[in-house]
TORSE-36325 format. One line per field, with one value per residue: residue number from 1; residue in one letter; x, y, z of N, C-alpha, C in turn. Coordinates in steps of 0.02 Angstrom, whole numbers. Each point is the difference from the previous one (the first is absolute). Last residue first. Layout:
% residues N
num = [NUM:...]
residuo = [A:...]
nu = [X:...]
nv = [Y:...]
nw = [Z:...]
cau = [X:...]
cav = [Y:...]
caw = [Z:...]
cu = [X:...]
cv = [Y:...]
cw = [Z:...]
***
This chain:
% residues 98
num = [98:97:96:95:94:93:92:91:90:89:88:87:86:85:84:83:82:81:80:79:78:77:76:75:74:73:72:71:70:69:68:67:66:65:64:63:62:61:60:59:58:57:56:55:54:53:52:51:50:49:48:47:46:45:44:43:42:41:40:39:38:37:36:35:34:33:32:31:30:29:28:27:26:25:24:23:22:21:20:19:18:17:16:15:14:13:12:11:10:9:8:7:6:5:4:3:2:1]
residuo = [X:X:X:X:X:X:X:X:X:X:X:X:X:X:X:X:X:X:X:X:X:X:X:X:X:X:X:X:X:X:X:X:X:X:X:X:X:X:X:X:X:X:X:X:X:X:X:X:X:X:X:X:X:X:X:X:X:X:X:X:X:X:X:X:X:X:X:X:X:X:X:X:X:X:X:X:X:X:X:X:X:X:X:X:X:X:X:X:X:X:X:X:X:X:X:X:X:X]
nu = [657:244:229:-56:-173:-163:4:-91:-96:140:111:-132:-38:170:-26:-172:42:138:-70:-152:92:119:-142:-105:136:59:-148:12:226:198:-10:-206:-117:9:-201:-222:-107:66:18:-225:-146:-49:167:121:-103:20:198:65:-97:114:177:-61:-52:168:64:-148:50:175:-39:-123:130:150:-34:135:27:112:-99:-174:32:60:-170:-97:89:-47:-214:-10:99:-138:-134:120:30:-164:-23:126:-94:-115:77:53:148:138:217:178:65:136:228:166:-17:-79]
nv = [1486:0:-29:-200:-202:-165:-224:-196:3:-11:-215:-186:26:-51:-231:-108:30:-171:-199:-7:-2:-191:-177:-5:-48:-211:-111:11:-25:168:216:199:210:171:-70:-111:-141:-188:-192:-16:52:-19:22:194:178:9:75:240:146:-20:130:240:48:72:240:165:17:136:220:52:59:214:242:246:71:-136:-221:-38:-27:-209:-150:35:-101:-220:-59:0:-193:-188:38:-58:-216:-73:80:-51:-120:100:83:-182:-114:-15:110:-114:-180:71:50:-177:-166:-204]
nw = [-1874:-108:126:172:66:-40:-161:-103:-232:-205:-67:-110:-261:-151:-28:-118:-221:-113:-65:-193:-209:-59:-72:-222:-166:-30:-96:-258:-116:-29:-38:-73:-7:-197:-165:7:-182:-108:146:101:206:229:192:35:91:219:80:-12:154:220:3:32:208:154:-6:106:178:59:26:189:195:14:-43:-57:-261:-153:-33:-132:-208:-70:-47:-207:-170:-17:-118:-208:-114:-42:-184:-202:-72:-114:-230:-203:-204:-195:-231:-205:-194:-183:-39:73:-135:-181:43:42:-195:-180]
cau = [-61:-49:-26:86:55:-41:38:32:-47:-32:62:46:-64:-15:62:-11:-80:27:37:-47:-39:41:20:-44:-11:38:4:-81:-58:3:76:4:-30:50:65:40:-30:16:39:23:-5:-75:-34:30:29:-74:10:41:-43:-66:29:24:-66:-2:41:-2:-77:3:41:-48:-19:27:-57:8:-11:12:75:1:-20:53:11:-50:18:58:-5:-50:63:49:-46:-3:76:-13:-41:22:56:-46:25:-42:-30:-68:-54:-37:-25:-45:-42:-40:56:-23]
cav = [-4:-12:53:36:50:44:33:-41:12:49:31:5:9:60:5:-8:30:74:-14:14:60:51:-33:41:71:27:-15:36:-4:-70:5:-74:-33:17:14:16:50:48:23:-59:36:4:-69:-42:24:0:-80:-33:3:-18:-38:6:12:-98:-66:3:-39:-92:-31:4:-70:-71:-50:-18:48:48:9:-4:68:31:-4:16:46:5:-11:72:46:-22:-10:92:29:-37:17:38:-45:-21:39:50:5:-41:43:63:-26:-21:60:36:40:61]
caw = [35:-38:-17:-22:25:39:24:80:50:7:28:87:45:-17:35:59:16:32:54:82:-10:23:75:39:-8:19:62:32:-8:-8:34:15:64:22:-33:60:14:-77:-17:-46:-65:-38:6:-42:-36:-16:52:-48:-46:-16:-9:-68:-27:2:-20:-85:26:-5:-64:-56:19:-10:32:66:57:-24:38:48:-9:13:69:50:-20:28:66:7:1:46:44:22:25:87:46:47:53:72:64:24:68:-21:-28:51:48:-15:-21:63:26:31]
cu = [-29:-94:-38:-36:49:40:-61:32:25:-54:-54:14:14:-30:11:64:11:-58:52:63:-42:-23:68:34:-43:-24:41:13:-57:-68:35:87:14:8:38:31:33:-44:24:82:27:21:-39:-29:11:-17:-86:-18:42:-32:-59:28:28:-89:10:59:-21:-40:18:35:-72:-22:17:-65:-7:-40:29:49:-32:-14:71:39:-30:37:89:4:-48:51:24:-57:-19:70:-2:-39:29:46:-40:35:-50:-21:-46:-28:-31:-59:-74:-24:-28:56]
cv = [54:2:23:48:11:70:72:67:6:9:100:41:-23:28:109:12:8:47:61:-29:4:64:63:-42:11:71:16:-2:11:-22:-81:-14:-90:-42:39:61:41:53:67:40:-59:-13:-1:-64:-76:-23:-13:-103:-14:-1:-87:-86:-19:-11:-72:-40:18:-27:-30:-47:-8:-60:-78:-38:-31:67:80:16:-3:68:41:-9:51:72:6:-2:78:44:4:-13:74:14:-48:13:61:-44:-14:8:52:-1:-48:26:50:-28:-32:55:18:27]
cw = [-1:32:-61:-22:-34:-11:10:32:73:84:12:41:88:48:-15:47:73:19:7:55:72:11:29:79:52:4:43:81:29:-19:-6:-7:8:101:27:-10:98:30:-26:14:-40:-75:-67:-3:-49:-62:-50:19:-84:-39:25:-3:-77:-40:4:-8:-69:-6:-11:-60:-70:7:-17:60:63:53:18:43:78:7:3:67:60:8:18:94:23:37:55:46:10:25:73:53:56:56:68:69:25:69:5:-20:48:49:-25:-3:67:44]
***
């Protein structure tokens, strides 16, 4: 079997939890973007949660752009930037972003 072969047999469903991922991220930057910076992080470390989620539940073959190493590594990187995200978002009171 060829690697053309291998990507046409792959259902387009495997993507879906990667565009879920990339929809919420997409959201918190359009935040950003009108000047609700602490919203748009906060969808973001949200997006990268719900990838940590995501990847605990889903099979391999069914993850599919969400799987990176293995099951544990992933969701241990996926909620440990999350949360470190979600910190750094919540902790900062002041500058010119407040």
């Amino acid at each position: 079997m060829t690697m053309t072969q291998r990507r046409g047999s792959r259902p387009l469903l495997a993507h879906l939890p990667f565009a879920l991922v990339m929809g919420i991220v997409a959201v918190g930057f359009v935040r950003i973007a009108q000047y609700h910076w602490r919203e748009g992080t906060v969808l973001i470390a949200g997006a990268l949660l719900v990838a940590a989620l995501l990847r605990a539940v889903l099979s391999e073959g069914k993850a599919g752009l969400l799987v990176i190493r293995g099951r544990g590594v992933d969701v241990l990187s996926y909620g440990g930037f999350s949360m470190m995200i979600m910190y750094v978002a919540l902790s900062i009171t002041k500058g010119p972003l407040a």
